[in-house]
C-alpha positions in Angstrom: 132.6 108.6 70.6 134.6 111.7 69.8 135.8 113.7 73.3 136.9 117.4 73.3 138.9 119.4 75.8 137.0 122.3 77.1 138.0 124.7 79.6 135.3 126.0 81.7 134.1 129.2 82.3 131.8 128.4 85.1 131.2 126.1 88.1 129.8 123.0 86.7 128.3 120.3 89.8 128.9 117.3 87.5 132.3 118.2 85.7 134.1 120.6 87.4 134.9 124.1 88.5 136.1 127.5 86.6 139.3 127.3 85.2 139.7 123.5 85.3 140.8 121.6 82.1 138.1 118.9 80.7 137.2 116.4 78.6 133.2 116.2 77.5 132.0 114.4 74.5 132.3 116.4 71.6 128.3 117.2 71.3 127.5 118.3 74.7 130.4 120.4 74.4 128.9 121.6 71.1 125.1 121.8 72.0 125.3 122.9 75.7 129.0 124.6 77.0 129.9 126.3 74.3 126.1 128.3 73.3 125.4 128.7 76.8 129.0 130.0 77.7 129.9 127.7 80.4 133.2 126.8 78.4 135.2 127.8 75.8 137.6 125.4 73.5 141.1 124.4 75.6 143.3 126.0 73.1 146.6 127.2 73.7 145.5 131.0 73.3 142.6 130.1 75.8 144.6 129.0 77.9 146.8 131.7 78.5 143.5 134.3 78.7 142.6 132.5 81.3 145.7 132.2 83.3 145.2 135.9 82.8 141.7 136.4 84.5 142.6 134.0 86.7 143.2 136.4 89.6 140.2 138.4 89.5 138.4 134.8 89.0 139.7 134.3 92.1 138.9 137.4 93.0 135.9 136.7 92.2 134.7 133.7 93.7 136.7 134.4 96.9 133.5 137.5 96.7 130.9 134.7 95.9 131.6 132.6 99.3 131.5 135.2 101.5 128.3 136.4 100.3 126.5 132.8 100.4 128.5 132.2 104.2 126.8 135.9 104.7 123.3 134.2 103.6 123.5 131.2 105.2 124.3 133.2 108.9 121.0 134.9 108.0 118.9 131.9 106.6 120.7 129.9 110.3 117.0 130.3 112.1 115.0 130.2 109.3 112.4 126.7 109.5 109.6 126.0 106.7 105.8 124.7 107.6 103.3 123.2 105.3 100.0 121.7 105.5 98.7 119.5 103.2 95.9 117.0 102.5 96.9 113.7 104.1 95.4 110.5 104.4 95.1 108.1 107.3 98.3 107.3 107.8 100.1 110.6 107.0 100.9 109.9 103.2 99.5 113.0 101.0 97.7 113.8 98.6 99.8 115.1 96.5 103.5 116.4 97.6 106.2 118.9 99.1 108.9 119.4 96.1 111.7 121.6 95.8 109.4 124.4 93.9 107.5 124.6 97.0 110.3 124.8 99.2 112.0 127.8 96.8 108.7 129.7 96.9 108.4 129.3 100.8 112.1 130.9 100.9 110.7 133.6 98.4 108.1 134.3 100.6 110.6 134.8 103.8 112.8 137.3 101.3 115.4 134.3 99.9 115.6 134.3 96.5 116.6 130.9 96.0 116.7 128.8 92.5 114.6 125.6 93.1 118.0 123.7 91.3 119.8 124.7 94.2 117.3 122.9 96.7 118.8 119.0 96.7 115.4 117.1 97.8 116.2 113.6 96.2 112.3 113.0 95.9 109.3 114.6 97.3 108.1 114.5 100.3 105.0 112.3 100.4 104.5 111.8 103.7 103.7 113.8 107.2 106.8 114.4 109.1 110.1 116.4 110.1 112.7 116.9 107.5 115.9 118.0 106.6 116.5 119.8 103.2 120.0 121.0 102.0 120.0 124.1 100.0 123.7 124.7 98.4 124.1 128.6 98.5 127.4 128.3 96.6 129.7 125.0 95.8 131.3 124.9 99.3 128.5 126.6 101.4 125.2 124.6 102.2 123.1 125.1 104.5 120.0 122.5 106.1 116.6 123.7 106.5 114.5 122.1 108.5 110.7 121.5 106.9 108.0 120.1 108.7 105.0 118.9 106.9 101.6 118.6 108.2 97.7 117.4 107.8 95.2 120.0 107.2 93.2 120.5 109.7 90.0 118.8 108.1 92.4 115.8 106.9 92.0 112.1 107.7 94.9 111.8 109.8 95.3 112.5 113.6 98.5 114.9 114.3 100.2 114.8 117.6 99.4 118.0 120.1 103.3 119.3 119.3 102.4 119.8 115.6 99.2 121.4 115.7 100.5 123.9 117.5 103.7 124.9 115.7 102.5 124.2 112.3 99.5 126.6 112.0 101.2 129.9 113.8 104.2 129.1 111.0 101.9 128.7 108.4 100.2 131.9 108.6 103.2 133.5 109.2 104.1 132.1 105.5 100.8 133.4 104.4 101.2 137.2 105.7 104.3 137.7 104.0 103.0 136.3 101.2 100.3 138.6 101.3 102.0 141.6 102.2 104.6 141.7 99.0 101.5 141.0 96.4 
């Protein structure tokens, strides 16, 4: 397979960072990078642009970490609560994904892309968890989600849950309510 050097324009999770010098195969370089402007062709003249900009990239990014170390101070108290449909034995019907999570943080004033939200799979079950939302490449920041039955569900909840889960969810639900 043909390869082609690309220099990127952006911060890319699975090949690198701005500025950095890669090698992609020559069709996602052609289909994706390039159209979408993440990277531009490593030639010589390229290059040198970019040793140009590459202050005010730093510039730049230098901006972009303070800002998501800003966020992630404010988002430090922040917890999510659902309640779901369960089963007898606390699986759901259904499931919490990372869309629901990103529109729970919508809903508290975080404008967060779902992408960003690294749940591995969704949450199928009743229970406390622990969900990493990357705010920039070197800030994340865990967010602690606690999933419940609904009250007319199959399952019995212990007396800790019940109480913390409700007063949260309506919380969720007036500030939902209040921005529509």
């Amino acid at each position: 397979m043909a390869n082609t050097t690309v220099l990127l324009r952006e911060d890319i999770d699975s090949l690198g960072g701005r500025g950095e010098i890669v090698k992609v195969k020559a069709g996602y370089a052609r289909n994706y990078l390039l159209p979408q402007g993440f990277a531009t062709l490593a030639t010589k003249g390229n290059i040198k642009q970019i040793e140009q900009e590459r202050a005010a990239l730093l510039k730049k990014a230098a901006v972009e970490v303070a800002t998501a170390q800003a966020q992630k101070e404010q988002m430090a108290s922040i917890s999510l609560a659902f309640e779901r449909k369960a089963g007898e034995h606390g699986t759901l019907f259904g499931s919490v994904t990372s869309m629901d999570i990103a529109d729970a943080l919508k809903a508290k004033g975080y404008e967060i892309d779902r992408k960003r939200i690294s749940l591995r799979d969704p949450i199928k079950e009743t229970g406390e968890y622990s969900v990493n939302v990357k705010l920039h490449r070197e800030v994340t920041i865990p967010i602690p989600v606690t999933v419940s039955a609904e009250a007319g569900s199959e399952v019995e909840k212990p007396a800790a849950k019940v109480a913390e889960a409700p007063a949260a969810t309506e919380e969720t639900a007036s500030a939902g309510s209040t921005e529509a």
